[in-house]
N, C-alpha and C positions, 0 to 999 in steps of 0.2 A: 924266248922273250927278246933276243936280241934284233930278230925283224920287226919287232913291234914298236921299238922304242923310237925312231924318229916318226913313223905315221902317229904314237904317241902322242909324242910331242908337240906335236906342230898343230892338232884336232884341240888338244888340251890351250894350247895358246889362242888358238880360233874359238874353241866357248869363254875362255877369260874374257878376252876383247870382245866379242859379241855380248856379254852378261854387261857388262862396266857399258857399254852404250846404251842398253836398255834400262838400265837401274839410273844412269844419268838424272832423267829429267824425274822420277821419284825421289830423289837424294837431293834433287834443286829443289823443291817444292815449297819449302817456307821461303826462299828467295826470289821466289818466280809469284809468289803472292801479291806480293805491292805493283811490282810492276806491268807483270803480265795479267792478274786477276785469276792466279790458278790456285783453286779451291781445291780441299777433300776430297770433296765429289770428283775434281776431276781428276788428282791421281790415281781414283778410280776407272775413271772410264779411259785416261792412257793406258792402264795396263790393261785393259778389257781390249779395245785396238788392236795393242801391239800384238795380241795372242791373235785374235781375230782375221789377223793380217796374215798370221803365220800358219793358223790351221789349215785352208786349201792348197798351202805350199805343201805342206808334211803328206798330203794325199795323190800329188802328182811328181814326188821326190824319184819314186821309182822312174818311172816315162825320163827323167829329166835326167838320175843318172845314167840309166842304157846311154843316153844322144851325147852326152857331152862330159860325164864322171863327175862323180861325186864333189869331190873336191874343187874343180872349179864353180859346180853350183855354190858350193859354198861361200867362194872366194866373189861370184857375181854380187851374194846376198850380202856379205861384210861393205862391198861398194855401194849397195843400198841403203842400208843402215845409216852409215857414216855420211850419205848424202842428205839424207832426213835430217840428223844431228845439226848438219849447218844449215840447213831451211829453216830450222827452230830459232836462229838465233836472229830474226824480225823478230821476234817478240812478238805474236798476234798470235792468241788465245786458239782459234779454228786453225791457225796453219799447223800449228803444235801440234795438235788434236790427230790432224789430218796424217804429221809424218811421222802420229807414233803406230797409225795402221802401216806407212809405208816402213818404216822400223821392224814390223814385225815380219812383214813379207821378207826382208833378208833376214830375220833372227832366223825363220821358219826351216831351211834347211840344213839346220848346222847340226841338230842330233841324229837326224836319220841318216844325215851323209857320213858324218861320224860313225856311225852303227858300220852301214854298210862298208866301209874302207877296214875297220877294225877288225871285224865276225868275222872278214876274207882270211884274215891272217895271225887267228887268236886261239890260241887251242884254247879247250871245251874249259879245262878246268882251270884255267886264267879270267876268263868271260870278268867274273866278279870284281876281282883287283883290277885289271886290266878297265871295266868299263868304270869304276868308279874313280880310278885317276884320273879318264878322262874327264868326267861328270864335277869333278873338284873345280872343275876352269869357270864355274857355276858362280859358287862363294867367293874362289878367287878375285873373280873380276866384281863381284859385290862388294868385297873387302875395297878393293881400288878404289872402287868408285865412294865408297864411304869414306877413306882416307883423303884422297887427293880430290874429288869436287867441293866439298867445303872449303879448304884451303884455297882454292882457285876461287873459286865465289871472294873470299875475304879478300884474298891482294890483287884480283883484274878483274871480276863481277863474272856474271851468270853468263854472260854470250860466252866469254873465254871459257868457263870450263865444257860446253857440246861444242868447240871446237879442238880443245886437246882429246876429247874422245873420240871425235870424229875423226881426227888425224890419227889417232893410236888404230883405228879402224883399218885406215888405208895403208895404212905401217904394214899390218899384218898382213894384209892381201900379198904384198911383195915378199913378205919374209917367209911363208910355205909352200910359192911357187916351186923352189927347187925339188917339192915334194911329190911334182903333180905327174910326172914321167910312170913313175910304179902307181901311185895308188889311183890313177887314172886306166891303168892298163885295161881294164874290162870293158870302154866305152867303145860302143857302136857307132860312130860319126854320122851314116847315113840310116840308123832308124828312125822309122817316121813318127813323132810325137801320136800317144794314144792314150786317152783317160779308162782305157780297160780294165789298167790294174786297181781304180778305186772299188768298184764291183766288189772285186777277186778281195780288194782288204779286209772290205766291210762283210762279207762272207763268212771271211776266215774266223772274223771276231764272233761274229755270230753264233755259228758253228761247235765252238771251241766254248768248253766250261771254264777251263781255269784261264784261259787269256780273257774270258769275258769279264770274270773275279777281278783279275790285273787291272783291265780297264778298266771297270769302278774304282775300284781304290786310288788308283793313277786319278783320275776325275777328282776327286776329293780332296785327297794328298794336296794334289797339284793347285786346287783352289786356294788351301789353308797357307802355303808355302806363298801363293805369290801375294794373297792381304800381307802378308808379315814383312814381305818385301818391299810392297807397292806403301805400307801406312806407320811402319814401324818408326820413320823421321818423324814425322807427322805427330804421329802420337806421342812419341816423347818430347817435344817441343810444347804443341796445342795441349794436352791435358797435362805431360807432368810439369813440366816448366822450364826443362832443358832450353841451351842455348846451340845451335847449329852445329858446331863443334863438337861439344858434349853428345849428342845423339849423333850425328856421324861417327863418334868414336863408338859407341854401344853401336850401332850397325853395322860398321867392320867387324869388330871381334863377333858379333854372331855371324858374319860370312866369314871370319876366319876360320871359326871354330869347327864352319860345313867342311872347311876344304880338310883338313885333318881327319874329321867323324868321317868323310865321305870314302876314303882311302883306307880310314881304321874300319869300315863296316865291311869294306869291298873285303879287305882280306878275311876277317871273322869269318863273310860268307863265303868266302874261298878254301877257308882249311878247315872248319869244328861247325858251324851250325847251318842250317839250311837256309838257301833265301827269304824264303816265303815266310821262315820264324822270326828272321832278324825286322824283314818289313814292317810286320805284325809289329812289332816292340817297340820299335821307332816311331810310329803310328800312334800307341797305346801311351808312351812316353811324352809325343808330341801335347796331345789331347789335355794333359796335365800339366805341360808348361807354358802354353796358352792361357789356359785358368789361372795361372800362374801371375802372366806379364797381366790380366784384368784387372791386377790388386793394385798396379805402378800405380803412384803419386807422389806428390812434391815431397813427402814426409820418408818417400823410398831413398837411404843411403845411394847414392850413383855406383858405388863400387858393388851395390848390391842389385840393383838395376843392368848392370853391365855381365854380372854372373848370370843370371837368368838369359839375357840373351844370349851370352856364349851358350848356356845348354841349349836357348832354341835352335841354333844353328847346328849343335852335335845331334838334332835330332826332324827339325821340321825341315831344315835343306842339306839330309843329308841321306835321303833315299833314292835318291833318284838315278844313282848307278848301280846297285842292289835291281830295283826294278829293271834295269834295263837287261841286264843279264839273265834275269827270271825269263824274262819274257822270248830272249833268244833261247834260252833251255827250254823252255814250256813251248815253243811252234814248231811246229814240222819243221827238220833242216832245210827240205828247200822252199820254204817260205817265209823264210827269218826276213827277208828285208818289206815283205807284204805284213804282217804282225806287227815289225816296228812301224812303220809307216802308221798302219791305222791305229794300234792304241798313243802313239804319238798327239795325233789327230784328236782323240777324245782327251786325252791332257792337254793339249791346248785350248780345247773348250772348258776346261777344269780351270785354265789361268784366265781364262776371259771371264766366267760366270763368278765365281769368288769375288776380286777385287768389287764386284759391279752390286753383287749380292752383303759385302760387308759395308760398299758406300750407301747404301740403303740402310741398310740396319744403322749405321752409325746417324743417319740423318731421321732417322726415323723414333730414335729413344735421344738424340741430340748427345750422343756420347759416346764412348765404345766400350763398354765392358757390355751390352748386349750381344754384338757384334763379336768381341771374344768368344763369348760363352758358349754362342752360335756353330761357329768353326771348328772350337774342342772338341764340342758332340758330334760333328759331323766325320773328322777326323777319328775318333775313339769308334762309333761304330763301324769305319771304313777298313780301321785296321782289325777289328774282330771279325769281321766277313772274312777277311786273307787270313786266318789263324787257322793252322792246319788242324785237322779233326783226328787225333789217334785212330778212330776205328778206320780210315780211309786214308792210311798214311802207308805206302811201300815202296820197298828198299827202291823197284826201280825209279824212284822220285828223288830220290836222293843226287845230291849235286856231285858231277864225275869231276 
């Protein structure tokens, strides 16, 4: 472990800062109301964008690591991001719109570049703990951004706070430079840019029964997780009656909560139960604390309102390092960075389609406990598809 621990680190500090920029303008959103005119609907269709942005990235992450390494795609993407961030603060309703696709173009290859630099130098039976520490930098920077954007909103207004994100952006591009020497070392300088290996991804998925399984669920998962991210201010404010504050605080702690679950699952599925069981639970878990948050109203205790979302966070955002590791265990060894790439690629149509599919629902019954209801079943059957079958269950599946 001890070669792992600064490419650790530093990937882990790049999804922080990447997540806390994306979640930004969700977490402004009752702020950005009066002056800007940014409705429900459209922190729906931002977070629809920002994926949007991100999926054609996630599909030529390969081509782009061979030419120039992983990591500084990444480090180009965080300068994208953070330059969106400050275009946002005109205050004009399309420009916003506009740089949460350009947002998500640099969100887009911070997990598969992270994959790839990691898998190089992760033995087999780490995968789990190893990718879900990484995966924690998720909630982490959620947590951020629910702590410290309202605060900024209250004592310098809404420009100031997507400019201390966007500045913690360009912070961090400088601070994992000194990382780029090793976990760059695999780049080919003079290969020629080629979209072949999208083919070769979309193949693989195809091909493959249990990566196809993965990807569904990823699809689904990955919807339920970004409504909850993308509405959950939102909705504690407009229907319970929260003040900015109050629901910033219950949004931290369920991104706190992920970064803990995410690290407590990794290991679970590291030493005593198998991925694809723990998913499944998480999943089936999710599905019921969903139905759960449906119930919130002004007459809900806040300290009782604030538990529920700490469990949603020990459970709706805290898969996604569990998955990743499945997914490297479940493809052909030399195809792990074709595998991540493309069910990458259908999770981020999972983050796009959700947000877009719940602002619907919620405008369409004028509320959102439809909308909840909605996502629960969607997620509850997502996770009984990935529940492994006894009579098709053997040893060599089990996690090394």
């Amino acid at each position: 472990m001890r070669t792992v621990f600064w490419p650790l680190v530093g990937t882990t500090w790049m999804q922080t800062v990447t997540a806390m920029m994306f979640l930004t303008v969700p977490v402004l959103a009752p702020a950005l109301a009066d002056d800007v005119g940014l409705q429900a609907s459209h922190v729906g269709l931002y977070t629809a964008l920002v994926f949007l942005g991100a999926m054609p990235i996630s599909l030529v992450m390969g081509a782009l690591t061979n030419r120039f390494g992983a990591l500084r795609v990444m480090q180009c993407g965080m300068v994208l991001s953070a330059t969106a961030l400050l275009i946002s603060t005109t205050g004009l309703l399309p420009v916003i719109l506009i740089c949460g696709f350009l947002l998500g173009m640099g969100y887009g290859p911070n997990t598969p570049g992270a994959a790839h630099i990691l898998a190089r130098i992760t033995k087999p039976k780490d995968r789990p703990l190893v990718f879900s520490i990484k995966q924690s930098g998720a909630p982490l920077g959620g947590f951020l951004a629910g702590i410290l954007v309202p605060w900024i909103v209250i004592s310098a207004g809404w420009q100031a706070a997507l400019m201390v994100s966007g500045g913690l952006g360009l912070i961090a591009v400088f601070m994992v430079q000194p990382l780029r020497t090793k976990s760059d070392d695999d780049r080919q300088p003079g290969l020629p840019l080629s979209a072949h290996g999208v083919g070769q991804q979309l193949r693989l998925l195809a091909g493959n029964a249990a990566l196809r399984k993965l990807t569904l669920a990823s699809f689904i998962f990955a919807g339920v997780q970004a409504c909850l991210f993308a509405y959950l201010v939102s909705f504690l404010v407009d229907h319970v009656g929260l003040d900015l504050i109050r629901a910033g605080f219950a949004y931290a702690c369920m991104q706190l909560m992920g970064v803990g679950a995410r690290i407590g699952w990794g290991w679970i599925a590291d030493r005593f139960v198998r991925a694809s069981i723990v998913l499944a639970g998480l999943g089936l878990a999710s599905a019921l604390l969903v139905a759960v948050a449906a119930q919130f109203n002004g007459e809900w205790p806040f300290w009782l309102i604030v538990t529920v979302a700490a469990a949603i966070g020990a459970t709706v955002a805290s898969w996604n390092g569990v998955f990743m590791a499945e997914v490297i265990r479940t493809a052909p060894p030399d195809q792990v960075s074709a595998a991540t790439g493309g069910t990458i690629f259908f999770t981020y149509f999972g983050l796009v389609v959700g947000p877009l599919v719940f602002a619907a629902l919620v405008a369409i019954s004028d509320g959102y406990s439809l909308a909840f209801y909605v996502i629960a079943g969607a997620i509850f059957a997502a996770a009984l598809s990935i529940l492994p079958r006894r009579d098709k269950t053997s040893p060599s599946r089990q996690n090394s």
